[in-house]
CHARMM internal coordinates of N, CA and C (Angstrom, degrees):
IC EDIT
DIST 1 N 1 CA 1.4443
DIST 1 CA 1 C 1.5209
ANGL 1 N 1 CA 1 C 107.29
DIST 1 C 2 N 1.3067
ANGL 1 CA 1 C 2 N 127.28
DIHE 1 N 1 CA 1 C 2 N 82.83
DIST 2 N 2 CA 1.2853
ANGL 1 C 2 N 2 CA 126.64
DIHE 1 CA 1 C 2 N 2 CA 165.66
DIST 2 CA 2 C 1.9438
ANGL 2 N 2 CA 2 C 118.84
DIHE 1 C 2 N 2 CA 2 C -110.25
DIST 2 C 3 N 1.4624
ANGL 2 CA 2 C 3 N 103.52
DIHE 2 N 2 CA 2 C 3 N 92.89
DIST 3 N 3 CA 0.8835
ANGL 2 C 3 N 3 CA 132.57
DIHE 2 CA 2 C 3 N 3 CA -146.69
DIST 3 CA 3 C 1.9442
ANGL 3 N 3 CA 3 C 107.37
DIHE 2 C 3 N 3 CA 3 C -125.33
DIST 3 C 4 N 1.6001
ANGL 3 CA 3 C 4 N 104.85
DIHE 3 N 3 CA 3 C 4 N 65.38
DIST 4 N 4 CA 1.6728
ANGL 3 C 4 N 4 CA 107.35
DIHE 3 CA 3 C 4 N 4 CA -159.64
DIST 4 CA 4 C 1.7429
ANGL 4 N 4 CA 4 C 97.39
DIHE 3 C 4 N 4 CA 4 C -108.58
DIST 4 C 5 N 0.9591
ANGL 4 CA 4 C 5 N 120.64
DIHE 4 N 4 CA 4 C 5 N 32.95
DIST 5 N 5 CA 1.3893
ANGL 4 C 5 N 5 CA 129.77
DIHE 4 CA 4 C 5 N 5 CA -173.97
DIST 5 CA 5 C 1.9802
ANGL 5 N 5 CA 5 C 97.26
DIHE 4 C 5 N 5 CA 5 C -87.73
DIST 5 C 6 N 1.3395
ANGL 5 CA 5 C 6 N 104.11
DIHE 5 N 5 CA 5 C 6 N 147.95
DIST 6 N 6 CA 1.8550
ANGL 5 C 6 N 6 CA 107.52
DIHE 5 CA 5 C 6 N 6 CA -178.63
DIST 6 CA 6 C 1.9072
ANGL 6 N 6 CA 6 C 88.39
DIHE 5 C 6 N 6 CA 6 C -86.49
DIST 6 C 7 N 1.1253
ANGL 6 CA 6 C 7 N 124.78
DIHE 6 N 6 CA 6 C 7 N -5.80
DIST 7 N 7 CA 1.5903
ANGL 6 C 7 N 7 CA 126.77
DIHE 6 CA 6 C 7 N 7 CA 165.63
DIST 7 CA 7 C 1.1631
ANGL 7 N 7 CA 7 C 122.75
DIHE 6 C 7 N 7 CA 7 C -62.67
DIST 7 C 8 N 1.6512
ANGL 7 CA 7 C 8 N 115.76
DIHE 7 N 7 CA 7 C 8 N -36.39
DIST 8 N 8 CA 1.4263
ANGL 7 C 8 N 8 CA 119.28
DIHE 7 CA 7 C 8 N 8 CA -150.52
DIST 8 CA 8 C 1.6523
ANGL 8 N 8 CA 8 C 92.18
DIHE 7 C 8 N 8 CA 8 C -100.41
DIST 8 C 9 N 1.7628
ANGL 8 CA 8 C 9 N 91.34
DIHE 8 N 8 CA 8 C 9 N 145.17
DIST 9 N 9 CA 1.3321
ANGL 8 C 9 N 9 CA 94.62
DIHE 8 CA 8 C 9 N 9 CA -170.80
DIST 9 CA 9 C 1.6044
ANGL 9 N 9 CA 9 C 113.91
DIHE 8 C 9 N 9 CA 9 C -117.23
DIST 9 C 10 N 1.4607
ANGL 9 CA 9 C 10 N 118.42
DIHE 9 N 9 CA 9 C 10 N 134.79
DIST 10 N 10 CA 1.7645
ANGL 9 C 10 N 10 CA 120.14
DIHE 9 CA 9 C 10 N 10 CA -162.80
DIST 10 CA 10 C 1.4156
ANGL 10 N 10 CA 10 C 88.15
DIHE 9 C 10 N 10 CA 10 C -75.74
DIST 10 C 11 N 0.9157
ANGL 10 CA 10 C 11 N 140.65
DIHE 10 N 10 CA 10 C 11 N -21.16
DIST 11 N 11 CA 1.5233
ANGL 10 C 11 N 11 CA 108.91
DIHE 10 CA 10 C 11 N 11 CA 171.10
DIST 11 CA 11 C 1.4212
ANGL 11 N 11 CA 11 C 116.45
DIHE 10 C 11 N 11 CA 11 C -71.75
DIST 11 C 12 N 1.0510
ANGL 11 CA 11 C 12 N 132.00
DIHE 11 N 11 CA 11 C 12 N -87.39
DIST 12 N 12 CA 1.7487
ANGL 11 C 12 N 12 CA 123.31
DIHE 11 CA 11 C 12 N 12 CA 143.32
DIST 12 CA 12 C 1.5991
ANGL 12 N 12 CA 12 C 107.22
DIHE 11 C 12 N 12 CA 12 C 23.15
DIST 12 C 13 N 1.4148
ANGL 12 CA 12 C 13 N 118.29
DIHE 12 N 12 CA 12 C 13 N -75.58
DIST 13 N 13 CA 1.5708
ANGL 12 C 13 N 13 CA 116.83
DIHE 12 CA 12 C 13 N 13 CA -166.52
DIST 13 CA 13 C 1.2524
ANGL 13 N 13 CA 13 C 110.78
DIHE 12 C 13 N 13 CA 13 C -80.14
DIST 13 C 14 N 1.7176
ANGL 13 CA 13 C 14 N 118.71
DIHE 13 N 13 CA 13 C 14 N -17.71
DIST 14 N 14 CA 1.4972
ANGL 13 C 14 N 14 CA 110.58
DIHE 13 CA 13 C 14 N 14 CA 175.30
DIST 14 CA 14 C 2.1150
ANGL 14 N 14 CA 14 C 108.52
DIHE 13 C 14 N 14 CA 14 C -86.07
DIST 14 C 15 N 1.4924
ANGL 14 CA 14 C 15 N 99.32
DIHE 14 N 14 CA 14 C 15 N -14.98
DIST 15 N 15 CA 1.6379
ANGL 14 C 15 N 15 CA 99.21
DIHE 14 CA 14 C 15 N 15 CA 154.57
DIST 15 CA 15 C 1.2239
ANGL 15 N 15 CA 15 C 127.53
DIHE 14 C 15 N 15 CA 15 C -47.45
DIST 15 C 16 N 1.5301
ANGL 15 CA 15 C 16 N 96.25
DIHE 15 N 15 CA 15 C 16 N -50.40
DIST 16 N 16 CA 1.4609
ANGL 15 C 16 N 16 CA 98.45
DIHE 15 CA 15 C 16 N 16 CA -158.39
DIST 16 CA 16 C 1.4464
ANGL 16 N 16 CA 16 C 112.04
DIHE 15 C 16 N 16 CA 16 C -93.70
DIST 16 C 17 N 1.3825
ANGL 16 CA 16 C 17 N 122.25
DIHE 16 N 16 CA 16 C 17 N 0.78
DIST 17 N 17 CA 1.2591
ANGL 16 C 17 N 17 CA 130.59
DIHE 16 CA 16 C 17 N 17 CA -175.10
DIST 17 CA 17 C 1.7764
ANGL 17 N 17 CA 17 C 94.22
DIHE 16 C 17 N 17 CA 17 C -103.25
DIST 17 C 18 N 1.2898
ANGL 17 CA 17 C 18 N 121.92
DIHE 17 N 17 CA 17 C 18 N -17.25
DIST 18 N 18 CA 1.4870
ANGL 17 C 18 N 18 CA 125.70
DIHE 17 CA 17 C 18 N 18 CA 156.75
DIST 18 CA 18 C 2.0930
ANGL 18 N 18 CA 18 C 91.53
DIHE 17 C 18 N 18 CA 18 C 103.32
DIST 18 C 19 N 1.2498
ANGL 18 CA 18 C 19 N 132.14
DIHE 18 N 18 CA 18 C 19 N -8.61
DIST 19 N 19 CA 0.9874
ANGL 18 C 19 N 19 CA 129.77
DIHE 18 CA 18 C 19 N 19 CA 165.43
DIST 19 CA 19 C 1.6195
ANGL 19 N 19 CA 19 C 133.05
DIHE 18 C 19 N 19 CA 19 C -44.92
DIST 19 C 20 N 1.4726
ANGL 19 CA 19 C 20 N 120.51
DIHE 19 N 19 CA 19 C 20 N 123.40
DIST 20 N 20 CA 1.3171
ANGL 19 C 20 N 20 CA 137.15
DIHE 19 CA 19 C 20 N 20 CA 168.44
DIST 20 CA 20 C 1.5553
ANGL 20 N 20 CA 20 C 95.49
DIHE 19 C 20 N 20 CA 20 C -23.48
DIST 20 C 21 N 1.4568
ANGL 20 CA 20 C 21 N 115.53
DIHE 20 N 20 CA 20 C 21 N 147.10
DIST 21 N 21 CA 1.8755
ANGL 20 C 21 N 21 CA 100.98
DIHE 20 CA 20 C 21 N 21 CA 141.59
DIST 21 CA 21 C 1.3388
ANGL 21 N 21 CA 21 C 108.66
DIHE 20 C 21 N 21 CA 21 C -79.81
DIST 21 C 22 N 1.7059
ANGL 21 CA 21 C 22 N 107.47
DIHE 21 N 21 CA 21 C 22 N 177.23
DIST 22 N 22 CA 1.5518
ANGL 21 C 22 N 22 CA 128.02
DIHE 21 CA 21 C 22 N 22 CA 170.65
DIST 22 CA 22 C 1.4134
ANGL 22 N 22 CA 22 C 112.76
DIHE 21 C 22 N 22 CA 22 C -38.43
DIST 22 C 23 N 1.1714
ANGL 22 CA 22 C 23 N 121.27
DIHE 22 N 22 CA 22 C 23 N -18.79
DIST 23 N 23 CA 1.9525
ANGL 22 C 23 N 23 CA 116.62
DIHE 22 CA 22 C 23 N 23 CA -140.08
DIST 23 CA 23 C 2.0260
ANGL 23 N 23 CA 23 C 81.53
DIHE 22 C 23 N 23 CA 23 C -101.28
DIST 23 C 24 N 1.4239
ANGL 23 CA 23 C 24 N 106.71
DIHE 23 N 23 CA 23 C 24 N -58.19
DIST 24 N 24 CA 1.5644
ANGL 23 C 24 N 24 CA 119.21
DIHE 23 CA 23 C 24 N 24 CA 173.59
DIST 24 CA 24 C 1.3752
ANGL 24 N 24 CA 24 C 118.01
DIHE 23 C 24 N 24 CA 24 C -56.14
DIST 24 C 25 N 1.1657
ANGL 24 CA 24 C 25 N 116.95
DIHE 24 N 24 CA 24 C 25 N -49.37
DIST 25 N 25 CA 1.8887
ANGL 24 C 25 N 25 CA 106.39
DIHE 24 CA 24 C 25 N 25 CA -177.19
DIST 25 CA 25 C 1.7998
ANGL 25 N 25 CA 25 C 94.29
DIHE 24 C 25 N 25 CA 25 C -76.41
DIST 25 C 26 N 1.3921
ANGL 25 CA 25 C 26 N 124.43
DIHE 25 N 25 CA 25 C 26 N -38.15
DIST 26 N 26 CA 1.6439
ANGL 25 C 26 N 26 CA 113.09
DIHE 25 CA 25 C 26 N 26 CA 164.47
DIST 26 CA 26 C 1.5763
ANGL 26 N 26 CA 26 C 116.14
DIHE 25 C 26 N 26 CA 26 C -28.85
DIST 26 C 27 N 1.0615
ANGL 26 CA 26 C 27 N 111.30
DIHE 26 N 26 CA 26 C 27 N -74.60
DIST 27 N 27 CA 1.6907
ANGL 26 C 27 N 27 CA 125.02
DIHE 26 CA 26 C 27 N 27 CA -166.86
DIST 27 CA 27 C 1.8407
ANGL 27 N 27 CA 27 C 102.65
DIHE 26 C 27 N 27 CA 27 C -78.69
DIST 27 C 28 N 1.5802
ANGL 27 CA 27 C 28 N 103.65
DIHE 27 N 27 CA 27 C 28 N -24.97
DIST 28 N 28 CA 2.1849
ANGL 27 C 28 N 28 CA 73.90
DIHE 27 CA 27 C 28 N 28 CA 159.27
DIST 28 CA 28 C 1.3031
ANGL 28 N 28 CA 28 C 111.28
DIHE 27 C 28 N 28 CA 28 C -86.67
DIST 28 C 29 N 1.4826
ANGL 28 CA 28 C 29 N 121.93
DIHE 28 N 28 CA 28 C 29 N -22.62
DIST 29 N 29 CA 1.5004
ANGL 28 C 29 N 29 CA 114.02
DIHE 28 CA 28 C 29 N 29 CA -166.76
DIST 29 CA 29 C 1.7456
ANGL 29 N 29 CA 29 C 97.92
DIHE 28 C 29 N 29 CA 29 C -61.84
DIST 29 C 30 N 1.7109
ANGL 29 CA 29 C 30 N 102.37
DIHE 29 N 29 CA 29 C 30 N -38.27
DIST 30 N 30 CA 1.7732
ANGL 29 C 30 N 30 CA 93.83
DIHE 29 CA 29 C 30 N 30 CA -166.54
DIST 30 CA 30 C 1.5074
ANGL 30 N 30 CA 30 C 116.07
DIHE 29 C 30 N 30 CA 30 C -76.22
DIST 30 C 31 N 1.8418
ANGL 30 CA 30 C 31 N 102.56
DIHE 30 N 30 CA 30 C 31 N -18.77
DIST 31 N 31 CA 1.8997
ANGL 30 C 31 N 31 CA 102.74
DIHE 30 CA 30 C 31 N 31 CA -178.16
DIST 31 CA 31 C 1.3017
ANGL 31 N 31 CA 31 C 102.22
DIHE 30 C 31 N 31 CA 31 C -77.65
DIST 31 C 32 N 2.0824
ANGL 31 CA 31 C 32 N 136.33
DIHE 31 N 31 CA 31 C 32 N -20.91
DIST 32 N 32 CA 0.8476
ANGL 31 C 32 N 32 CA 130.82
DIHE 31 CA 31 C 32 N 32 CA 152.36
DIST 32 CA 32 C 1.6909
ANGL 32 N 32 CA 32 C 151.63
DIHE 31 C 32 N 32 CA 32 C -39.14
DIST 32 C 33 N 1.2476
ANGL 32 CA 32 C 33 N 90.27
DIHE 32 N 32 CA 32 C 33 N -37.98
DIST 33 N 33 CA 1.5364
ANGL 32 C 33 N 33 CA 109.17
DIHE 32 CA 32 C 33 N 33 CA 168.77
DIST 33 CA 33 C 1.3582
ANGL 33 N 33 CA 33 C 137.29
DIHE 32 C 33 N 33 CA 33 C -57.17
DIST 33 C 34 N 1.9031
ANGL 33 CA 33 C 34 N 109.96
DIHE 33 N 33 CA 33 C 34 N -32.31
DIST 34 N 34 CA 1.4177
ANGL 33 C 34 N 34 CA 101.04
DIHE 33 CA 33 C 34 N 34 CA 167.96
DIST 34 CA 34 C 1.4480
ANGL 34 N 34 CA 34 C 128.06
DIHE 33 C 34 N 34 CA 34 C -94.02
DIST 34 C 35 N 1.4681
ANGL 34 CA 34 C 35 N 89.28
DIHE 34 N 34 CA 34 C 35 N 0.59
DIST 35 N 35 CA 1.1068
ANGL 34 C 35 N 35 CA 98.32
DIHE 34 CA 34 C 35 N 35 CA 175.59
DIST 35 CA 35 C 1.5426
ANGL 35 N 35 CA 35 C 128.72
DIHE 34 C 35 N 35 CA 35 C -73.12
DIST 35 C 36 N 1.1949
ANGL 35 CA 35 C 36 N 102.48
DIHE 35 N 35 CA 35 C 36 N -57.30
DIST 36 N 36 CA 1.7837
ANGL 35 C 36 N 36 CA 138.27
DIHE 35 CA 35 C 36 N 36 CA 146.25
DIST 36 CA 36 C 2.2773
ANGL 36 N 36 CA 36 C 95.35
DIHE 35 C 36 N 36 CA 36 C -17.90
DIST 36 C 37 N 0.7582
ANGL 36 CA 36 C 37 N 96.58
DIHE 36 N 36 CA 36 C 37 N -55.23
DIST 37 N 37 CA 1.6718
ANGL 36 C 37 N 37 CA 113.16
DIHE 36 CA 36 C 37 N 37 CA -160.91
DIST 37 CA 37 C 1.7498
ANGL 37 N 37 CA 37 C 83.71
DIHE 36 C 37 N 37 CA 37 C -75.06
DIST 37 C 38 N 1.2139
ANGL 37 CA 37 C 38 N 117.63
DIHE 37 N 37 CA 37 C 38 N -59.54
DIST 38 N 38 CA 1.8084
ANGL 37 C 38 N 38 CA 108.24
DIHE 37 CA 37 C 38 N 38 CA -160.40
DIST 38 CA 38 C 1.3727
ANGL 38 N 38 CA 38 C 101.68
DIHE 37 C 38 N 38 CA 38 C -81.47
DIST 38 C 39 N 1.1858
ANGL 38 CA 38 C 39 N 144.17
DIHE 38 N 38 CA 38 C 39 N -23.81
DIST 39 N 39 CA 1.6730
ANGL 38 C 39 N 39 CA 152.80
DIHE 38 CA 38 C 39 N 39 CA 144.56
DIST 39 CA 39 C 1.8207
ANGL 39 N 39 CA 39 C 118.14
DIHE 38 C 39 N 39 CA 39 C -47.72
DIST 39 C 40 N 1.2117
ANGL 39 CA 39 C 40 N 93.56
DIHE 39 N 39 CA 39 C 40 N -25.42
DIST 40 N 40 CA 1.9385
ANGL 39 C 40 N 40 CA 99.43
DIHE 39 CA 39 C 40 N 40 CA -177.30
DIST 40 CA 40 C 1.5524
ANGL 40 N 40 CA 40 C 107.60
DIHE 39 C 40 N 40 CA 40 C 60.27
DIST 40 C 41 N 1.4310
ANGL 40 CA 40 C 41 N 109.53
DIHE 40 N 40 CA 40 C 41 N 25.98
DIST 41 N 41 CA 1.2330
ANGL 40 C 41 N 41 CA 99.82
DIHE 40 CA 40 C 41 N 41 CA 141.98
DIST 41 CA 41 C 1.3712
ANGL 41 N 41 CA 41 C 153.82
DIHE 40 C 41 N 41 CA 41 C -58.59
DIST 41 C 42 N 1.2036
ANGL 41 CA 41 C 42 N 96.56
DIHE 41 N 41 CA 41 C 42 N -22.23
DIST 42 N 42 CA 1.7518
ANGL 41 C 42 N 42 CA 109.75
DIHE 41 CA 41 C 42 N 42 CA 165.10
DIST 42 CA 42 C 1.2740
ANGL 42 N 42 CA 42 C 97.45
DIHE 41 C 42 N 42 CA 42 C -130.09
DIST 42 C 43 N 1.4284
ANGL 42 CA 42 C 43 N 102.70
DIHE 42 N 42 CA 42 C 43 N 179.78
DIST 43 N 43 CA 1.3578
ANGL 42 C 43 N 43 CA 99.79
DIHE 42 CA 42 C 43 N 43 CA -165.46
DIST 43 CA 43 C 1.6093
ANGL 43 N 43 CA 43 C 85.53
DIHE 42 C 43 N 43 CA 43 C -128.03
DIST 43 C 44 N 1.9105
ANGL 43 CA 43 C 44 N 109.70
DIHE 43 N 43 CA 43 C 44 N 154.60
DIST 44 N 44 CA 1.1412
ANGL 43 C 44 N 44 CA 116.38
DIHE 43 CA 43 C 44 N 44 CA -161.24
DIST 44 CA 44 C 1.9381
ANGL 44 N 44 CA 44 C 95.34
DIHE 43 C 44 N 44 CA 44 C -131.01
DIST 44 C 45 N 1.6514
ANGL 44 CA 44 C 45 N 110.14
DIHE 44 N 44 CA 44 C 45 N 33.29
DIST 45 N 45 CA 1.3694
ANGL 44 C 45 N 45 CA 121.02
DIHE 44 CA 44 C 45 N 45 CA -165.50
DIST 45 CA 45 C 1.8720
ANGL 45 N 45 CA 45 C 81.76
DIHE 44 C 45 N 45 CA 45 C -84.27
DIST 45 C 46 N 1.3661
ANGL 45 CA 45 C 46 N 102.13
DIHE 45 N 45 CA 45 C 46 N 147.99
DIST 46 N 46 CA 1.5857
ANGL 45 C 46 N 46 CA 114.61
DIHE 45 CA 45 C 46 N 46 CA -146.76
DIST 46 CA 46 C 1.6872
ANGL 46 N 46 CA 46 C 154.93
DIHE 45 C 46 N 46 CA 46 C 44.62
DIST 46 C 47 N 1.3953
ANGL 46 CA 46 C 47 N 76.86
DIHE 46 N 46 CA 46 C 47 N 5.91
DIST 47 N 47 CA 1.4076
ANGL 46 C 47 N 47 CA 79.04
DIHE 46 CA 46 C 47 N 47 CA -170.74
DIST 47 CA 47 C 1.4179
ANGL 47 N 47 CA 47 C 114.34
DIHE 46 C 47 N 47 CA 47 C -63.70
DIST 47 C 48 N 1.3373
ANGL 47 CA 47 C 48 N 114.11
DIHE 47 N 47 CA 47 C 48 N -29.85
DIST 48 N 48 CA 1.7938
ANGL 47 C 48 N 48 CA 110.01
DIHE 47 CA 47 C 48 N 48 CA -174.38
DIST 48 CA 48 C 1.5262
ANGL 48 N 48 CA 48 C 98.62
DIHE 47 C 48 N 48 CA 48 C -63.96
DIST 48 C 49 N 1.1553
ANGL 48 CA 48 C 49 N 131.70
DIHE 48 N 48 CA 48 C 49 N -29.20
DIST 49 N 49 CA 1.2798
ANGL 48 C 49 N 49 CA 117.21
DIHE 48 CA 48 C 49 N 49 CA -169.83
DIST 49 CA 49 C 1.5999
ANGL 49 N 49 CA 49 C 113.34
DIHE 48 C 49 N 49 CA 49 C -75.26
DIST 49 C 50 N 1.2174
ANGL 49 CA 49 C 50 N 106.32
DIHE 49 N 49 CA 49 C 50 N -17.89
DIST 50 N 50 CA 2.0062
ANGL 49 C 50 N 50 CA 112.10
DIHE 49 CA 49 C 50 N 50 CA 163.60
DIST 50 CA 50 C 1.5184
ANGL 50 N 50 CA 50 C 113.31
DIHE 49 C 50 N 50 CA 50 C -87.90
DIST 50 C 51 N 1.3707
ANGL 50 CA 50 C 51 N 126.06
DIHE 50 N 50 CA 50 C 51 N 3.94
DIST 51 N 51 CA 0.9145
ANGL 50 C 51 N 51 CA 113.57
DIHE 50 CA 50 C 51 N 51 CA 166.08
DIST 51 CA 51 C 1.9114
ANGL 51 N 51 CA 51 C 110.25
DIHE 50 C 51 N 51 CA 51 C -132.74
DIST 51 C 52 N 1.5038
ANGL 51 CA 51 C 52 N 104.62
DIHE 51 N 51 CA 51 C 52 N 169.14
DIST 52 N 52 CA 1.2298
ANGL 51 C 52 N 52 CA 110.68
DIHE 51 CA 51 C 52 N 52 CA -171.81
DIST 52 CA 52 C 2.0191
ANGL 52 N 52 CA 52 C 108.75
DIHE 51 C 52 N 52 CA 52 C -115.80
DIST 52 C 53 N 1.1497
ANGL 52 CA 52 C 53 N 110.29
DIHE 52 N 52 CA 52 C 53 N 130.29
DIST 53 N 53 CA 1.4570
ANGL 52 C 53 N 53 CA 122.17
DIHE 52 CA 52 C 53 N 53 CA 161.83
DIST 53 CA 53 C 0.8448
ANGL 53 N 53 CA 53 C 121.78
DIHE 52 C 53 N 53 CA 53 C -58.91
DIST 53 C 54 N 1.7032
ANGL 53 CA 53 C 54 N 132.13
DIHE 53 N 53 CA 53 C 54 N 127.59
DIST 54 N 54 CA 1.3316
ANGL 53 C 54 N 54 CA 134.03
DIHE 53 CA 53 C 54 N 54 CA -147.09
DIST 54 CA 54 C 2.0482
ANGL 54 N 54 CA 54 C 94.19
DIHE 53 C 54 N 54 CA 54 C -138.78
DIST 54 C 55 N 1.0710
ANGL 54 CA 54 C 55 N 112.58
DIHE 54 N 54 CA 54 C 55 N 75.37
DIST 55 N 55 CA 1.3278
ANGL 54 C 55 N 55 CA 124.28
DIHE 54 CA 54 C 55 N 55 CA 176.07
DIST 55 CA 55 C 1.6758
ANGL 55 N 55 CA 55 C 120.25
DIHE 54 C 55 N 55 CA 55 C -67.86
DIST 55 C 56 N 0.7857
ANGL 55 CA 55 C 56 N 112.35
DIHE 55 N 55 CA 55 C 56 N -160.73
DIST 56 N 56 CA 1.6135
ANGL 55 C 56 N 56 CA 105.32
DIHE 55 CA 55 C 56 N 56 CA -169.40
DIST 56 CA 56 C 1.6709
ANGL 56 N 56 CA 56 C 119.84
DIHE 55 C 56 N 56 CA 56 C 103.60
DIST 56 C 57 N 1.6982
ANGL 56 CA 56 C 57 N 108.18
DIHE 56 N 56 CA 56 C 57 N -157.81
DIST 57 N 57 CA 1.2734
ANGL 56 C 57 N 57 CA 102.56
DIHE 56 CA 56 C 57 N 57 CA -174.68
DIST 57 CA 57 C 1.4863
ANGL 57 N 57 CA 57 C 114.82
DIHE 56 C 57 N 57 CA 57 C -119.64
DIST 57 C 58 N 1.4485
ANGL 57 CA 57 C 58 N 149.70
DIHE 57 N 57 CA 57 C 58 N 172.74
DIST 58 N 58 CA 1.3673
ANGL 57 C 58 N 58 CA 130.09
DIHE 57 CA 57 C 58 N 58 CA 142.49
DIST 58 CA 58 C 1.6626
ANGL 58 N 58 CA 58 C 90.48
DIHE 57 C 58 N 58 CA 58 C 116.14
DIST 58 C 59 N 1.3468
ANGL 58 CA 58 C 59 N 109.75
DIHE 58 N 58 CA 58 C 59 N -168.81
DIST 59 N 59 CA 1.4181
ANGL 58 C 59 N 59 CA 118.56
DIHE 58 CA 58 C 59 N 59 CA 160.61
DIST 59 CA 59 C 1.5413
ANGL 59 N 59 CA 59 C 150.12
DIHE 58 C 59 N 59 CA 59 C -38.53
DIST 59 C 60 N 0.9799
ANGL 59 CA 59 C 60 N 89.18
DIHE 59 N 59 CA 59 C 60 N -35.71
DIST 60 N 60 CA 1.8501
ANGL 59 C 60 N 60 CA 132.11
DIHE 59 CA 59 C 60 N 60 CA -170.13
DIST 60 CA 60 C 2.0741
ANGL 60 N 60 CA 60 C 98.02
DIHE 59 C 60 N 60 CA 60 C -87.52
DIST 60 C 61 N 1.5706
ANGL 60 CA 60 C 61 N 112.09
DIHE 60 N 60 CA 60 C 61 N -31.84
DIST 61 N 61 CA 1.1374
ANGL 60 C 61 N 61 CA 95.53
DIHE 60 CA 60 C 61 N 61 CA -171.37
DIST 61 CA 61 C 1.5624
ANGL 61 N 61 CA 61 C 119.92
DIHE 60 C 61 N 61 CA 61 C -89.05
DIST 61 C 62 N 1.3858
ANGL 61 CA 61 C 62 N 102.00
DIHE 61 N 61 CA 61 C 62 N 154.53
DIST 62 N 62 CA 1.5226
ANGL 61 C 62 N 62 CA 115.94
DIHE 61 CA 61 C 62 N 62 CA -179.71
DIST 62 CA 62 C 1.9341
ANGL 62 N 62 CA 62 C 100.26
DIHE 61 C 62 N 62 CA 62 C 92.03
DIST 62 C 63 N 1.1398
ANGL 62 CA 62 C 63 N 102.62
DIHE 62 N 62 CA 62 C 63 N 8.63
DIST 63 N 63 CA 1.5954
ANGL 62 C 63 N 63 CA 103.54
DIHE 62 CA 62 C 63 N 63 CA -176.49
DIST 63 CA 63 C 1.6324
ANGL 63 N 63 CA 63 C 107.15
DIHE 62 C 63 N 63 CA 63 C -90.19
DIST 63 C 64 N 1.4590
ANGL 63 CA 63 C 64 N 89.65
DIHE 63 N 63 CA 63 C 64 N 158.47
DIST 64 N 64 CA 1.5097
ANGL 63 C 64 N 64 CA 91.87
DIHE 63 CA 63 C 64 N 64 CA 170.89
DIST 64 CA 64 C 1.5577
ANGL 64 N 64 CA 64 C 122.71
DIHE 63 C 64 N 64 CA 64 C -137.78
DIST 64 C 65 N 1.3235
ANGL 64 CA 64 C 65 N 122.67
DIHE 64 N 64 CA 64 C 65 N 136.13
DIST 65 N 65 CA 1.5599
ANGL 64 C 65 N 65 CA 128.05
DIHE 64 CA 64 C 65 N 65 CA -161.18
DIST 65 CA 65 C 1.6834
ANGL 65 N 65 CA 65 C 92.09
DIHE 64 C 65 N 65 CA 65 C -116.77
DIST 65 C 66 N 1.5491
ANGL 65 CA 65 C 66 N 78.25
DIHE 65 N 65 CA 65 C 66 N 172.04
DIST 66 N 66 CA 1.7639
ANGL 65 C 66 N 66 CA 102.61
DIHE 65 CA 65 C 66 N 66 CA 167.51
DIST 66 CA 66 C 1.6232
ANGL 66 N 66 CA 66 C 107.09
DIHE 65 C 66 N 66 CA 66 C -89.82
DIST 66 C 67 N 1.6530
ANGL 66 CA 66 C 67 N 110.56
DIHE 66 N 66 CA 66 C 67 N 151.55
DIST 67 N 67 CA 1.1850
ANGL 66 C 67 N 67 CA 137.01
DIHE 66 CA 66 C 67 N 67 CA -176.34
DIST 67 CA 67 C 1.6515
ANGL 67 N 67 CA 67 C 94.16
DIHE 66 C 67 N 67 CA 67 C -68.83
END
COOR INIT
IC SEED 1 N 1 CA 1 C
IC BUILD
């Protein structure tokens, strides 16, 4: 598929190459991840140190966000 024309359109070539769009491999890569994490497939060695503990009361507590 060599296809360098300002005509040719990547949606079209990601058809025909049988590829997800961006929006679909987005949302499996992200439903992938916790999974990945509760399997120890990846490893999550530092991660608390990129993120911060968010204590307090209500919903929000015992949660943890990004810096």
């Amino acid at each position: 598929m060599r296809r360098y024309r300002h005509t040719s359109s990547p949606t079209e070539m990601l058809k025909d190459l049988g590829w997800a769009s961006l929006q679909v491999r987005r949302r499996t890569a992200r439903l992938a991840m916790p999974y990945k994490i509760q399997h120890s497939i990846i490893s999550t060695e530092g991660l608390k140190d990129k993120l911060q503990h968010h204590g307090g009361e209500g919903p929000m507590a015992s949660s943890w966000y990004s810096r």
